[in-house]
C-alpha positions, 0 to 999 in steps of 0.5 A: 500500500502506498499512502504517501508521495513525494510531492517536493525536494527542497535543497538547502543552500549550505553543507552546515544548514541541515535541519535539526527541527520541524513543526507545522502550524495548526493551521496548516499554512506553514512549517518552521525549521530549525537548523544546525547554523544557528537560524529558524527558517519559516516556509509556505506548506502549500508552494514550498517558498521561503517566507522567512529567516530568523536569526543570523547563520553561521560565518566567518570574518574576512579572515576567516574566523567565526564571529562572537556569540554576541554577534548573533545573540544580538539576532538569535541563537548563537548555536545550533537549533534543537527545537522548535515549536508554534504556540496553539494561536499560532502568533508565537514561535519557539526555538530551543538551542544548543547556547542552552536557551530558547526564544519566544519569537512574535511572528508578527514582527519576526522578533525576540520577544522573550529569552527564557534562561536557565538550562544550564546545558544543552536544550534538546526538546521542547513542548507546549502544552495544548491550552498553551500556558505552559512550555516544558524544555528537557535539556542535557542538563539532566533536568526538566523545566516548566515556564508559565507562558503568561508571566514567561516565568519558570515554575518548575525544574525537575531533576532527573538522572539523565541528559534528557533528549525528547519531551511530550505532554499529555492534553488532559491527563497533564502528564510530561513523558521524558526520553533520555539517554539512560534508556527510561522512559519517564511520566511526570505530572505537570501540575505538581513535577512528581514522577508517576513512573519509569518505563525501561524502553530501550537498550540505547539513547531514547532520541524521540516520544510521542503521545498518542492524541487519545492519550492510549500510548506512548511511542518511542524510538532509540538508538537501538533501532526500534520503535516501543508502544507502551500503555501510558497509563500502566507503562505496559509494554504493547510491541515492539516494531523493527524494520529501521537499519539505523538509530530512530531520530523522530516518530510521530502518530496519527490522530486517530491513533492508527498510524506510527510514523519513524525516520531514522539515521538509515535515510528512509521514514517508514509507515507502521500500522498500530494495531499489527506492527505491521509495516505499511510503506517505506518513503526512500530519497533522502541522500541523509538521515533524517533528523525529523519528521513534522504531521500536519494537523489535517493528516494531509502532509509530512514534512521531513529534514535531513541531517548531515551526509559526507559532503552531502547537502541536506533537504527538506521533502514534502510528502502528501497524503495519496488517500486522503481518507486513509486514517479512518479505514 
């Protein structure tokens, strides 16, 4: 069966410009990406254009030197872009980087509005929560920290035993799901920071989570290759699906809770089947692993971005859904 095709390559224009971030809009006008040479990138979903840039890429003086920290503190961030997310109005963007901050920027003006500081590592995932008043960060200062999106105050940090590389939220449970790099899944509660429980997932790194919408499972991919279903209210393992070559960089999963979809290090996406693990179709053209992968909200499109090959320049695809009705069979 084959659910989806490739309806646009974009190549970016750098060797040091591949895409560590994708997230579409709620609305289904755009896509932001963020990139590995320090900027945010905001693209037309329908025709693919570049709408705008935020932040000033990497470079080097006529010398041949790189530039100060404040020199591109003054636009953005001045390291790579780990994450990044719209809030549910779509009005604000939110990037989170390797300089251990992240930015709220006002789309309206396509500036910094607010710098949230206090990681004291790198940030490596970011999620707000569904009525967006609270943004939760994990970052490889072993902690988590929940800032209130009202005050852009931090209320919350949450001390954990290991570098934290993806976070996910629960809409109504109020539950923060943490994947590190000590092969834990972790459940916490938003509300009070209490751990609920620890879920032993994997044998490697835990490079991404997901929480179904219906709040049933939780999807994870690692390292070691696979994607794990757990039961998010029990932490029961469900199964294990296998097929990648390589490291599991993303997975994301279908609002009615039928589709998984993966990308990984071994340069291909792949469609699972929930229910029966069952492999559905594996989308191939990416030259590079794929960093991430980004669903938009009306299943219709997949944007996936590329990370760095062997003088391999990276490429965002777009994909489009062939039948549209596909979800619901």
């Amino acid at each position: 069966m084959s659910l989806w095709e490739n309806i646009k390559t974009i190549k970016v224009e750098y060797f040091n410009e591949y895409v560590n971030a994708i997230v579409i809009s709620s609305d289904n006008k755009y896509f932001a990406t963020g990139n590995y040479n320090y900027i945010i990138k905001i693209w037309s979903l329908l025709s693919g254009k570049l709408v705008k840039e935020l932040g000033k890429p990497f470079s080097r003086n006529s010398l041949g030197d790189p530039y100060p920290e404040s020199y591109y503190h003054k636009h953005g961030h001045c390291n790579s872009i780990q994450t990044v997310l719209f809030t549910p109005d779509n009005k604000y963007l939110i990037s989170g980087s390797l300089d251990k901050t992240l930015r709220l920027w006002d789309l309206s003006t396509m500036e910094t509005c607010h710098i949230f500081k206090g990681h004291e590592g790198f940030i490596m995932s970011a999620v707000v929560s569904l009525d967006g008043n609270y943004l939760i960060s994990g970052s490889y200062d072993k902690t988590i920290k929940i800032w209130d999106l009202n005050s852009l105050k931090i209320i919350r940090t949450i001390q954990v035993h290991s570098p934290i590389y993806s976070v996910a939220v629960s809409a109504e449970r109020n539950y923060i799901i943490s994947g590190s790099s000590d092969k834990l899944i972790r459940v916490w509660n938003l509300n009070t920071g209490e751990l609920i429980r620890k879920i032993e997932a994997h044998k490697r790194v835990i490079n991404s989570v997901a929480v179904s919408p219906e709040e049933v499972f939780i999807i994870s991919g690692s390292k070691d290759k696979n994607i794990n279903v757990f039961k998010l209210l029990t932490g029961k393992f469900v199964k294990t699906l296998k097929g990648h070559r390589k490291a599991v960089l993303s997975v994301v999963i279908s609002p009615n809770e039928k589709y998984i979809i993966s990308s990984s290090q071994d340069k291909t996406i792949k469609v699972w089947k929930l229910n029966n693990g069952k492999l559905i179709q594996t989308l191939e053209g990416h030259k590079t692993g794929i960093n991430s992968i980004a669903l938009s909200p009306d299943w219709k499109y997949l944007i996936s971005g590329g990370g760095i090959g062997f003088f391999k320049k990276s490429e965002i695809k777009i994909w489009k859904s062939r039948i549209q009705s596909y979800f619901i069979l």
